[in-house]
C-alpha positions as a LaTeX table, in Angstrom:
\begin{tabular}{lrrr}
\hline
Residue & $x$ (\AA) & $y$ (\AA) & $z$ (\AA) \\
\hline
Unk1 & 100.45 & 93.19 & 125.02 \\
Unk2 & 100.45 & 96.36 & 122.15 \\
Unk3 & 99.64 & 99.41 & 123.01 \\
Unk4 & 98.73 & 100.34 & 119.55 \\
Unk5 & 95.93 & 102.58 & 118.94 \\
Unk6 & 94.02 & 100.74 & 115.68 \\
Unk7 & 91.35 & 101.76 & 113.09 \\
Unk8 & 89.34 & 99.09 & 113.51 \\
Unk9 & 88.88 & 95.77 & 115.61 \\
Unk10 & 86.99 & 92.44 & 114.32 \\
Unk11 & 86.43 & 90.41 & 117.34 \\
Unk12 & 84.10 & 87.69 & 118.01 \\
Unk13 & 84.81 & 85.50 & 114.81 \\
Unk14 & 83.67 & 82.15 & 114.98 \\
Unk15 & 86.32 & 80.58 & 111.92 \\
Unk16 & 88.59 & 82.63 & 110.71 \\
Unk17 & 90.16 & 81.83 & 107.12 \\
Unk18 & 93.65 & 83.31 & 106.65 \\
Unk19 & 95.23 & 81.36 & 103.94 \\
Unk20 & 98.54 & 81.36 & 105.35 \\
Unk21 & 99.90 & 78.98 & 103.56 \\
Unk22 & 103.31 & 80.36 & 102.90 \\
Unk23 & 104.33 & 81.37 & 99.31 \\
Unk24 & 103.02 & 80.70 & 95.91 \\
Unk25 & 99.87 & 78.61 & 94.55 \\
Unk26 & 98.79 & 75.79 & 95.92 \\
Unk27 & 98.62 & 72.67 & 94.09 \\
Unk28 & 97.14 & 68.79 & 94.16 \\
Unk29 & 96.40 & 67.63 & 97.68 \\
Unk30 & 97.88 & 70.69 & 99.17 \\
Unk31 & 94.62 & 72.54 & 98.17 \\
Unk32 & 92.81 & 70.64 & 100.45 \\
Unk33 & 94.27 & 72.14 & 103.47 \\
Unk34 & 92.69 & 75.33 & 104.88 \\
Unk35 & 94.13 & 77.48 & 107.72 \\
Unk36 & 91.03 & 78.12 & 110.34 \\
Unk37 & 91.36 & 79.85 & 113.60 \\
Unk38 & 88.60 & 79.58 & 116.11 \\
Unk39 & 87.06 & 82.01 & 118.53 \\
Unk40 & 89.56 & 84.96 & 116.37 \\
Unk41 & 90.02 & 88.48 & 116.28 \\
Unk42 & 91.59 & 90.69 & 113.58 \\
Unk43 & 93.02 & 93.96 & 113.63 \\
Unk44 & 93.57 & 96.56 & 110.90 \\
Unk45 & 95.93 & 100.12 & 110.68 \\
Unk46 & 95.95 & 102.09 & 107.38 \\
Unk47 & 94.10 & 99.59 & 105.54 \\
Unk48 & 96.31 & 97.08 & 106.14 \\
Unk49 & 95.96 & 93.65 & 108.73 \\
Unk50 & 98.08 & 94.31 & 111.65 \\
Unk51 & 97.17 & 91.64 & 113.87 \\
Unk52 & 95.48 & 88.80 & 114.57 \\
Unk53 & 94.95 & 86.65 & 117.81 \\
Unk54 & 92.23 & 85.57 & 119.98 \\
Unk55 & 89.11 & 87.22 & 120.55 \\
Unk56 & 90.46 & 87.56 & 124.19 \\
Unk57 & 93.73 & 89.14 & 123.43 \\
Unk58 & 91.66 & 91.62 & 121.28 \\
Unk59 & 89.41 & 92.94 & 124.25 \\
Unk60 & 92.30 & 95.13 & 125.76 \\
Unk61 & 93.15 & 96.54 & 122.63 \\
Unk62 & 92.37 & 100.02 & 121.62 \\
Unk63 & 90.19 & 100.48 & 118.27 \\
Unk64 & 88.88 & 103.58 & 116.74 \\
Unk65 & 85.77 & 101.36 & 115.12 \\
Unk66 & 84.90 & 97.50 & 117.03 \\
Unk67 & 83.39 & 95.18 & 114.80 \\
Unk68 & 81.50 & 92.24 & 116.47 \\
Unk69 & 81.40 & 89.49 & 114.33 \\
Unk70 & 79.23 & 87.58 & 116.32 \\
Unk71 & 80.06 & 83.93 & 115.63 \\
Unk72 & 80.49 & 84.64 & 111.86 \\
Unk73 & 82.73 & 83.65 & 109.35 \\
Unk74 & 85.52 & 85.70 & 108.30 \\
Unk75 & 87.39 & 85.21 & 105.20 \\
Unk76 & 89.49 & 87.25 & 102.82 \\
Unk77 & 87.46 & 89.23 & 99.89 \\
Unk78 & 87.34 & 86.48 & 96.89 \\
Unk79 & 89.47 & 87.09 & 93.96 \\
Unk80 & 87.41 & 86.76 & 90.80 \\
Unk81 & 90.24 & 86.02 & 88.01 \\
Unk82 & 88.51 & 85.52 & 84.48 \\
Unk83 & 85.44 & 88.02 & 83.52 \\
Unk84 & 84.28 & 90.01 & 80.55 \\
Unk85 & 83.22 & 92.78 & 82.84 \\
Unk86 & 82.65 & 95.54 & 80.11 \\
Unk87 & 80.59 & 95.29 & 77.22 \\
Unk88 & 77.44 & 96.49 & 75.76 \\
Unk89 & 73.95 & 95.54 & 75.26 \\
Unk90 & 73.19 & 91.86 & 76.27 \\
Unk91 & 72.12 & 88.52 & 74.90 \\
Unk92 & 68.81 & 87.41 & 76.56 \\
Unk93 & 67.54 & 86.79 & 73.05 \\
Unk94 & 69.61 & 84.08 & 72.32 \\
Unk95 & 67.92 & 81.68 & 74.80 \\
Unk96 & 65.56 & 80.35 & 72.93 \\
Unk97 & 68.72 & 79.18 & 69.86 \\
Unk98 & 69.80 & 77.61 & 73.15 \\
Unk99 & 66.52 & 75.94 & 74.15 \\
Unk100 & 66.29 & 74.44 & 70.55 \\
Unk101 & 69.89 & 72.94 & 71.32 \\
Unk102 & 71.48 & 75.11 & 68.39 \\
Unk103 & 75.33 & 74.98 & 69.42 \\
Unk104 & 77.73 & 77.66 & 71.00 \\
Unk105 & 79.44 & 77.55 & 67.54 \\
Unk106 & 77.24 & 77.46 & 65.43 \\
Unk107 & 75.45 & 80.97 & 66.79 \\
Unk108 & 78.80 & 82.21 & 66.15 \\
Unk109 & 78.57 & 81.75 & 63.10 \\
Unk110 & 75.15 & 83.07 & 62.21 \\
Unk111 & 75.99 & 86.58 & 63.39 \\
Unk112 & 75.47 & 86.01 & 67.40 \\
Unk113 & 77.49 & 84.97 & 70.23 \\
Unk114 & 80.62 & 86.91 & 70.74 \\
Unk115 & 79.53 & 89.40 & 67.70 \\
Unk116 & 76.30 & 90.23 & 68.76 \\
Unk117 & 77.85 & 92.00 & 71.75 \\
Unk118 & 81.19 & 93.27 & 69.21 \\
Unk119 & 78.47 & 95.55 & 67.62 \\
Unk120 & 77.00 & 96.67 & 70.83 \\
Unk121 & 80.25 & 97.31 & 72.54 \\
Unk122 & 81.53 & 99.48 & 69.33 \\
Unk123 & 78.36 & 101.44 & 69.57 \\
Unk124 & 77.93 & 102.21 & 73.33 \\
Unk125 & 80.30 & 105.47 & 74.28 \\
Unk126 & 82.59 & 105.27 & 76.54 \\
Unk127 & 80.56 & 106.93 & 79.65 \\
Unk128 & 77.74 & 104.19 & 78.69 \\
Unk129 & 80.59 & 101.58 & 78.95 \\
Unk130 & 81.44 & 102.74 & 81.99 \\
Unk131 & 78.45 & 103.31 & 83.66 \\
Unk132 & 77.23 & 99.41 & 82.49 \\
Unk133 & 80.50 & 97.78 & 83.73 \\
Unk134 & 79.90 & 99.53 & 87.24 \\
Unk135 & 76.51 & 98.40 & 87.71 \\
Unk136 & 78.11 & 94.78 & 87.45 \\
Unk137 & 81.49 & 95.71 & 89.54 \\
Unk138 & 78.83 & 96.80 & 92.36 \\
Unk139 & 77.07 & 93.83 & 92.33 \\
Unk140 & 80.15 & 91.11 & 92.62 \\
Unk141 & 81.24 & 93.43 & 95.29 \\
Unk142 & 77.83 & 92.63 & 97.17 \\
Unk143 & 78.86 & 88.49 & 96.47 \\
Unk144 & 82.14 & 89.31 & 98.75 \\
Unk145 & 84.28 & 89.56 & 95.87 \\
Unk146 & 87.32 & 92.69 & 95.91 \\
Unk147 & 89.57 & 91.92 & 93.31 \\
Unk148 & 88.43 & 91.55 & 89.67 \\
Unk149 & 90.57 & 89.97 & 86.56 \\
Unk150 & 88.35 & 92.39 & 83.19 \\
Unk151 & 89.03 & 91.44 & 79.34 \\
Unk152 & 88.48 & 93.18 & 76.16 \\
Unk153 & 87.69 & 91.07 & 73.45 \\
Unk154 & 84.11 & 93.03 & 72.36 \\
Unk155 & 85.69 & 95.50 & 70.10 \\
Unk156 & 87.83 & 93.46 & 67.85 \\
Unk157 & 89.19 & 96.65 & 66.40 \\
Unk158 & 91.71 & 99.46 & 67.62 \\
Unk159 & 89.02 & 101.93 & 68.74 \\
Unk160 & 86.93 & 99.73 & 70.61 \\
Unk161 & 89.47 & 97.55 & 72.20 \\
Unk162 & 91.28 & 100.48 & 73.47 \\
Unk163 & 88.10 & 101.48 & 74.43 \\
Unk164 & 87.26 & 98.78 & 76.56 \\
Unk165 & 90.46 & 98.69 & 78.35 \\
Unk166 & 90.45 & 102.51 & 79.39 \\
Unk167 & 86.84 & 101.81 & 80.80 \\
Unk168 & 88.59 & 99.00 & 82.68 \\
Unk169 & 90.95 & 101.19 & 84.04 \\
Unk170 & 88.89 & 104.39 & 84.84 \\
Unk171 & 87.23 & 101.84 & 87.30 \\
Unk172 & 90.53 & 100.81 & 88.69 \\
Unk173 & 91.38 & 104.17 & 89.63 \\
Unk174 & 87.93 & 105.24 & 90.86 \\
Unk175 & 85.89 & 102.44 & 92.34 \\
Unk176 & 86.74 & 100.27 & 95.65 \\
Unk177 & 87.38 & 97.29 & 93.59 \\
Unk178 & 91.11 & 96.40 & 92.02 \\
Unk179 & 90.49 & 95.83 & 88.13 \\
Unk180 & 93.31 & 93.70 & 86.96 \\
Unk181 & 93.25 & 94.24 & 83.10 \\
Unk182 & 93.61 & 91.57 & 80.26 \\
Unk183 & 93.52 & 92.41 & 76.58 \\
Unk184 & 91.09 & 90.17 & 74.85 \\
Unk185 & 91.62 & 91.65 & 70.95 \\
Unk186 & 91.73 & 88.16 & 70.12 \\
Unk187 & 88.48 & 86.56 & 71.31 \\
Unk188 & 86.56 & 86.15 & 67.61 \\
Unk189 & 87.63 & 86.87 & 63.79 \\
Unk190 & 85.36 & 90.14 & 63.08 \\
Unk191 & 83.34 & 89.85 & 59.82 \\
Unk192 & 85.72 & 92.50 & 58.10 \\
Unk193 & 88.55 & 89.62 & 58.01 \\
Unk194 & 86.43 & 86.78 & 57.48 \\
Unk195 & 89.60 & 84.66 & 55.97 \\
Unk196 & 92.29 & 86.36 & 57.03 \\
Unk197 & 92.76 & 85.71 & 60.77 \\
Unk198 & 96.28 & 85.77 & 60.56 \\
Unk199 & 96.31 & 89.55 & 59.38 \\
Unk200 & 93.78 & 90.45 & 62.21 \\
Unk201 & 96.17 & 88.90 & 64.61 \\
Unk202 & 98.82 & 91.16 & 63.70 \\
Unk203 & 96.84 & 94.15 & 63.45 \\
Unk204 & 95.73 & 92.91 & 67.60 \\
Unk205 & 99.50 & 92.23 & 68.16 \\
Unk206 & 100.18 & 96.11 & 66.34 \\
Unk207 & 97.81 & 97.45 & 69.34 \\
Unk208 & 100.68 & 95.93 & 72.12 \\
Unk209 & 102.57 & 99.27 & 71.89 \\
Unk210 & 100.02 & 101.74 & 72.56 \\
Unk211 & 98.54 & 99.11 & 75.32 \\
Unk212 & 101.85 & 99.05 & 77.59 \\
Unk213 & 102.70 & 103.18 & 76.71 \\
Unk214 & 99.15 & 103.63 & 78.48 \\
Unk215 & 99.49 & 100.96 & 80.90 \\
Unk216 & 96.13 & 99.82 & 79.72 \\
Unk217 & 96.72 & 96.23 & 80.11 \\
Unk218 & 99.23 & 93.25 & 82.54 \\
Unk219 & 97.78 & 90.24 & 80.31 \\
Unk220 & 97.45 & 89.63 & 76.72 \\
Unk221 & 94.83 & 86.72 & 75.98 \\
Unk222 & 93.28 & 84.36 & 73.31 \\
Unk223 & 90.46 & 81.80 & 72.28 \\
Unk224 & 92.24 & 78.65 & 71.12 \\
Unk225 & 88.91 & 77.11 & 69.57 \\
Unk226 & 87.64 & 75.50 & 66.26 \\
Unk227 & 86.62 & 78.14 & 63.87 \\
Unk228 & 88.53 & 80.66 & 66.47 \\
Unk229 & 91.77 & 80.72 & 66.39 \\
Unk230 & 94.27 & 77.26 & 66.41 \\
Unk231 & 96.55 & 76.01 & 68.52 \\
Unk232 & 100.15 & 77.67 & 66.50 \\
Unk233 & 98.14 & 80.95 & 65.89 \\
Unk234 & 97.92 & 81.31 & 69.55 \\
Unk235 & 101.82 & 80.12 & 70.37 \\
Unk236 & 103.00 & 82.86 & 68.13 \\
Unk237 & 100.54 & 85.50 & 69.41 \\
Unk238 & 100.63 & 84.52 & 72.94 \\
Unk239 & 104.98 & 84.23 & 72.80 \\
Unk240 & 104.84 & 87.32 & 70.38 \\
Unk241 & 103.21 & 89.66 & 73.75 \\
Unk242 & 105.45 & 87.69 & 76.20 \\
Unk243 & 108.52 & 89.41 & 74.10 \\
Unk244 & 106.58 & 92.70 & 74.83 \\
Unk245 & 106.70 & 92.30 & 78.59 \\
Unk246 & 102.90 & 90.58 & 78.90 \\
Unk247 & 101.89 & 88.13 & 80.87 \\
Unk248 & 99.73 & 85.90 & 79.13 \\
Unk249 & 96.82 & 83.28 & 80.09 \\
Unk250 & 94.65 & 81.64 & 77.23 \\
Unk251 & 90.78 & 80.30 & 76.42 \\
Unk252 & 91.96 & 76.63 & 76.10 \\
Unk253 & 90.18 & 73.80 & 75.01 \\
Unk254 & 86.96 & 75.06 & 76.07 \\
Unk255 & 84.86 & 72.95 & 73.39 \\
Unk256 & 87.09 & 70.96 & 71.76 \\
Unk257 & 90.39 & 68.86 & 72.71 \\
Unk258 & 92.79 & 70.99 & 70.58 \\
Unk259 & 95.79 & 71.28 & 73.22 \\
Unk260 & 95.81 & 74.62 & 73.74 \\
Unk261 & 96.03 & 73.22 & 77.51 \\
Unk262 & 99.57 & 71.73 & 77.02 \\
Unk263 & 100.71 & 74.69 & 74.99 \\
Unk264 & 99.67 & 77.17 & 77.69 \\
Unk265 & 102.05 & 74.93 & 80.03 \\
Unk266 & 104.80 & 74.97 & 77.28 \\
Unk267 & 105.11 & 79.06 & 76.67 \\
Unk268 & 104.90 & 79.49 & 80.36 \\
Unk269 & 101.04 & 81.06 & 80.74 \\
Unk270 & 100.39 & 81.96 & 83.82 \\
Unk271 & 96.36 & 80.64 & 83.46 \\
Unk272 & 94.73 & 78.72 & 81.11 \\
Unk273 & 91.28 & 79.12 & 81.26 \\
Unk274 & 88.23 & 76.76 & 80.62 \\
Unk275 & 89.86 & 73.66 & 80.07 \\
Unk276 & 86.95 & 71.46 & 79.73 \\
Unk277 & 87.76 & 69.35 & 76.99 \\
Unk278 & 91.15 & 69.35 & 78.64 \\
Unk279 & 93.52 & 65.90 & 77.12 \\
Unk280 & 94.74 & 63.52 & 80.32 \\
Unk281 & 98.49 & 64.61 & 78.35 \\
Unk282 & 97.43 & 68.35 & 79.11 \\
Unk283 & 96.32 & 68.00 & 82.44 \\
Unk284 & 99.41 & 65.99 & 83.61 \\
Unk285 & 101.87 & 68.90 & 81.94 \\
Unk286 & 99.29 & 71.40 & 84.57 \\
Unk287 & 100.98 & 69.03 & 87.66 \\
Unk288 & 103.76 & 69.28 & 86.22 \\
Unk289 & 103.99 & 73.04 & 85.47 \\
Unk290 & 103.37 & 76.28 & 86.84 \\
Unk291 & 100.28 & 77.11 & 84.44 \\
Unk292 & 97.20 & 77.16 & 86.99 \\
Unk293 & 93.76 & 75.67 & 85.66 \\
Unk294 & 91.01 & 78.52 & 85.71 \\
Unk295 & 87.74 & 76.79 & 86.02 \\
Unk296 & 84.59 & 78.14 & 84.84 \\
Unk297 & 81.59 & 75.44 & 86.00 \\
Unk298 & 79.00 & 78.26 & 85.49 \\
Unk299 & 80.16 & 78.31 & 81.68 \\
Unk300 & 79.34 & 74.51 & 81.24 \\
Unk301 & 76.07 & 74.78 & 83.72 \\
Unk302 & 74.48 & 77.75 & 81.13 \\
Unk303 & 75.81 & 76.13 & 77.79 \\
Unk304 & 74.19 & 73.06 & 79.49 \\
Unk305 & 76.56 & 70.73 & 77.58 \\
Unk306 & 76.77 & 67.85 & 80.29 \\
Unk307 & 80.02 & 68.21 & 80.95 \\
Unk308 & 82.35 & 70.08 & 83.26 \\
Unk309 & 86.26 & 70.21 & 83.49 \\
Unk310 & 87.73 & 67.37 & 85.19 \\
Unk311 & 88.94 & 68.85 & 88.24 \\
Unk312 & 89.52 & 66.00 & 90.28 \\
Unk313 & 92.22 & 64.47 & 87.40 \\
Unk314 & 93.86 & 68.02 & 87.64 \\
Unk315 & 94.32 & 68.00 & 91.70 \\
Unk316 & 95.39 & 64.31 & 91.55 \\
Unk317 & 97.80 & 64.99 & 88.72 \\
Unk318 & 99.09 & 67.81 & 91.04 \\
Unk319 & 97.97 & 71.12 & 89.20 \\
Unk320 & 96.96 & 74.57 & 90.99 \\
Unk321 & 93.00 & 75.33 & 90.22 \\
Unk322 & 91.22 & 78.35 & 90.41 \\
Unk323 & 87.80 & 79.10 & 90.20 \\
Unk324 & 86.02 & 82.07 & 88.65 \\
Unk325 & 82.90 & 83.13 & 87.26 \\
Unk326 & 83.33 & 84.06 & 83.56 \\
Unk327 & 81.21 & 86.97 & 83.43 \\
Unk328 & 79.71 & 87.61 & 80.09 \\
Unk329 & 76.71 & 88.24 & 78.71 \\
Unk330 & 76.56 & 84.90 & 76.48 \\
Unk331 & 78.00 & 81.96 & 78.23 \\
Unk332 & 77.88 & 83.21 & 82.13 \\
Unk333 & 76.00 & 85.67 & 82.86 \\
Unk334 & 76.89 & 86.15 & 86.26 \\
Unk335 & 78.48 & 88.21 & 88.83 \\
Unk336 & 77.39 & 85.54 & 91.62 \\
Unk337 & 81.18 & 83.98 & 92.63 \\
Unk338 & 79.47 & 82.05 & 95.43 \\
Unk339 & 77.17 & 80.25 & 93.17 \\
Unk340 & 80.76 & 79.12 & 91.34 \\
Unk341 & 81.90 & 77.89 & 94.75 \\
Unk342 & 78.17 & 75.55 & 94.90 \\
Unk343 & 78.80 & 74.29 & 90.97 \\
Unk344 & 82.53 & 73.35 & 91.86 \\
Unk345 & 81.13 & 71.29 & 94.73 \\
Unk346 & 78.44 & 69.65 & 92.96 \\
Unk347 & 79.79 & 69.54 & 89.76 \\
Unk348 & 83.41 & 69.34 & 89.56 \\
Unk349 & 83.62 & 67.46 & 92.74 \\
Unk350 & 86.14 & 69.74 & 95.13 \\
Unk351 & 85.84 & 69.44 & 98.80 \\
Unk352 & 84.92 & 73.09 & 100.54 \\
Unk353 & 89.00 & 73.37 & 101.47 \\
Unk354 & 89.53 & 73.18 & 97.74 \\
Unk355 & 86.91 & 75.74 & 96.62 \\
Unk356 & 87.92 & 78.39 & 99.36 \\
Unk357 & 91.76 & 78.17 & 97.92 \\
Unk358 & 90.51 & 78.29 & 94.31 \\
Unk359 & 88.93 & 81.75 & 94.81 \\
Unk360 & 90.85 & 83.54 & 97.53 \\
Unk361 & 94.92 & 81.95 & 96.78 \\
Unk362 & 94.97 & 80.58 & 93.82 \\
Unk363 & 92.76 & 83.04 & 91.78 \\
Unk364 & 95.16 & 85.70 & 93.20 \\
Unk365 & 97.92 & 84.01 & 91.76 \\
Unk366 & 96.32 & 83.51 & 88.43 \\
Unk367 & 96.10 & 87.18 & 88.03 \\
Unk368 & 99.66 & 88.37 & 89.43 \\
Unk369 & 98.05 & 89.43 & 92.69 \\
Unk370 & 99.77 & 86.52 & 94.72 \\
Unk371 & 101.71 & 88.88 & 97.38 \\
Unk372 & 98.80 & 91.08 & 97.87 \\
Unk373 & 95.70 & 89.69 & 97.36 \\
Unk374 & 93.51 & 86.11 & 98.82 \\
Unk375 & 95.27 & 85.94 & 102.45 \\
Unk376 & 94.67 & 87.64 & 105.25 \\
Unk377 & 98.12 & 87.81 & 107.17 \\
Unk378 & 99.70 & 90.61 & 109.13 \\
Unk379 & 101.19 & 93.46 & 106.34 \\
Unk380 & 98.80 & 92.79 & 103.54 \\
Unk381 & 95.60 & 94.55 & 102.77 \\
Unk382 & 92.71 & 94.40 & 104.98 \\
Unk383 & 90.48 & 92.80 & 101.96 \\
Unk384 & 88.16 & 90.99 & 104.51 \\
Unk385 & 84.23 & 89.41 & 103.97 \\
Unk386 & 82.18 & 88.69 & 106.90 \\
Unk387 & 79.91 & 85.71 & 106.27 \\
Unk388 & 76.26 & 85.42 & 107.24 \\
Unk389 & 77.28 & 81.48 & 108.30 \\
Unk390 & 78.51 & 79.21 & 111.06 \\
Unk391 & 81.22 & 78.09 & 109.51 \\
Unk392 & 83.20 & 77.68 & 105.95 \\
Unk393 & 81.45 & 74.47 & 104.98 \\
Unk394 & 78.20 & 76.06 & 104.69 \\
Unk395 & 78.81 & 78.47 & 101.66 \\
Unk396 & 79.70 & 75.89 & 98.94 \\
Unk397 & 76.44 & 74.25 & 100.68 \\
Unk398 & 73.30 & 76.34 & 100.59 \\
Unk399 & 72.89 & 77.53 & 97.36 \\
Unk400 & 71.18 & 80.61 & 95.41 \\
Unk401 & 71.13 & 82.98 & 98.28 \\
Unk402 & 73.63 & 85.76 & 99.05 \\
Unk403 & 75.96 & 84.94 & 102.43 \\
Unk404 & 77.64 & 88.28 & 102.46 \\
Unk405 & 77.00 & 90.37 & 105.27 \\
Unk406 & 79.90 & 92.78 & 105.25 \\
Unk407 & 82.81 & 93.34 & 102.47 \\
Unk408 & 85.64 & 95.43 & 103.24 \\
Unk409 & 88.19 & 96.73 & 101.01 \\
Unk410 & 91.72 & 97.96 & 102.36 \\
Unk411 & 90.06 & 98.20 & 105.61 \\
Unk412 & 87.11 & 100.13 & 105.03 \\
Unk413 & 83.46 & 98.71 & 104.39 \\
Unk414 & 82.36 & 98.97 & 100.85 \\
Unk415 & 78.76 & 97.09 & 101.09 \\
Unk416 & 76.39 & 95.98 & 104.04 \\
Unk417 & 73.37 & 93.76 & 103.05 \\
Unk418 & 70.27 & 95.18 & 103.21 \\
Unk419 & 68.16 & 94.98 & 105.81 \\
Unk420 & 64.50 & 94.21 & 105.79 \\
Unk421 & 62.37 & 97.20 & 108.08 \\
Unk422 & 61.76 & 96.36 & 111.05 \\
Unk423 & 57.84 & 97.59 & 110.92 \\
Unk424 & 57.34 & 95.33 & 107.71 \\
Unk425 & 52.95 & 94.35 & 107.96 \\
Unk426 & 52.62 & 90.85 & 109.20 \\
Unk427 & 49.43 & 91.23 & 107.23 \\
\hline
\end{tabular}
């Protein structure tokens, strides 16, 4: 038995979820395996796991700080790998275009949509920025979640973009949370080139120097849609910042069937993202690929369109899926992951195995966090959620509610829930 003094001890665990599933993404049927240990304990030096056993082993270990778990479930923190976590202002006023069944596209085009929130986001300072984006960081933390995927994509120009991105990483470097940053510049044609998309794509693809000098950005992303940018525009971007040293992912066939899902799979993009409209050729070249399918059922459930991405064809055809909320302040607004994890069950038809590997393993993956995010195994870091439930089928389950109890990032607690006082009136 080790003599080693630890930090902390978390005994007591009723299902433990380590995700040791060797390397890489999991794909097709594999996803529906889950590694549980029963009746577990976990222990953690310098913020990183360094062992895990029994709960019985654990009781003649030395701890600094023991954690009973007390039956609970104990997973690692959730990888969120697609948001739009900084922007300003927000879009409440465009639910009534929505109620009166005016389309996505068409709001786009009157002004709203994606540049509503351009002209907020160029506006707000950067310590506004920054302030807003935290406020929303905080409260996916609360929902269990530790590692965060943020696009640009609100400025649309040099100042703002670059704007966006240095917000992003000022909350890397000073919040709890890892911000894994994408540049968005990309996401809509502002009004200033209204008919000459090609030239704004340059002047995005001119911003690629400054963005690696200041390490402002790992992915470089686009929206493959009608009236957005086509299919060949985003090859040539997309393989353009791959020549830079990007990784890219892409907004593929969210609305319409334009195969931006095969040619994500043919430039070798580590994501593609959305994927609801998805051709049975693109989701066979997913199986067939490494490309993993980011899902976003809480995109389809707000546009209320009736249909979701066919998830089930893209684990049968063998492809890696990931789940994630799509933060934004038009099509998702939410920082609740755990509500994802109920739509994919419902909606997109994944079995609870599948939904815990599409937001701890194989959202890790789609964000280049494979090797150190979404597992819990001995040497990584001690990114760890304690679960207010009896076991792992029960989150995906109950729905609307908050499970979290405890979320810990490299090894030290970064939110409790909040507890009700004890002398509440029972009048």
């Amino acid at each position: 038995m080790t003599t080693t003094q630890f930090d902390t001890i978390i005994d007591n665990i009723g299902q433990l979820l380590t995700m040791d599933h060797g390397d890489g993404p999991l794909k097709g049927g594999a996803m529906n395996s889950l590694p549980v240990l029963e009746n577990a304990a976990l222990a953690i030096k310098d913020g990183l796991v360094a062992w895990i056993g029994t709960h019985e082993d654990a009781q003649s270990m030395k701890a600094t700080e023991r954690i009973d778990a007390e039956g609970k479930l104990v997973s690692p923190g959730l990888v969120d790998p697609h948001t739009h976590l900084v922007f300003g202002g927000s879009r409440e006023h465009e639910m009534a275009l929505k109620q009166q069944g005016v389309p996505y596209l068409e709001i786009l085009k009157r002004g709203g949509g994606i540049l509503s929130t351009v002209g907020a986001t160029r506006e707000a300072s950067e310590e506004e920025l920054l302030t807003k984006a935290r406020f929303h960081l905080n409260r996916m933390i609360s929902y269990g979640v530790t590692t965060v995927e943020a696009k640009s994509g609100y400025g649309l120009d040099r100042q703002t973009e670059l704007k966006q991105l240095k917000v992003a990483k000022q909350l890397n470097e000073t919040h709890p949370a890892e911000i894994v940053s994408t540049f968005l510049g990309a996401h809509a044609i502002p009004p200033e080139f209204k008919g000459r998309s090609d030239e704004f794509l340059q002047e995005m693809l001119d911003l690629l120097n400054d963005i690696e000098k200041e390490q402002l950005a790992e992915f470089v992303d686009i929206f493959c849609e009608t009236g957005v940018f086509s299919v060949e525009q985003s090859r040539q971007f997309l393989k353009a910042a791959k020549e830079k040293g990007f990784s890219v992912k892409i907004h593929a066939d969210e609305i319409h069937p334009l195969g931006g899902t095969e040619m994500a799979t043919e430039i070798g993009a580590t994501s593609g993202d959305h994927l609801v409209g998805a051709s049975d050729k693109g989701i066979a070249a997913l199986g067939a690929t490494d490309t993993i399918a980011v899902l976003l059922p809480g995109t389809s459930f707000y546009l209320n369109k009736g249909k979701f991405a066919n998830a089930r064809g893209m684990l049968e055809a063998g492809a890696a899926v990931a789940l994630s909320t799509d933060f934004n302040p038009g099509s998702s607004p939410t920082e609740n992951l755990q509500f994802i994890m109920n739509l994919a069950s419902l909606q997109l038809k994944m079995t609870p195995e599948e939904i815990w590997n599409a937001v701890t393993v194989n959202s890790a993956y789609a964000i280049n966090r494979g090797d150190s995010a979404g597992k819990l195994i001995k040497g990584r870091k001690a990114d760890i959620v304690l679960w207010d439930v009896p076991n792992y089928h029960y989150v995906p389950y109950h729905y609307g509610v908050n499970h979290t109890n405890t979320v810990m990032k490299d090894g030290c607690i970064i939110y409790r829930k909040e507890k009700l006082h004890e002398h509440i009136s029972t009048h």
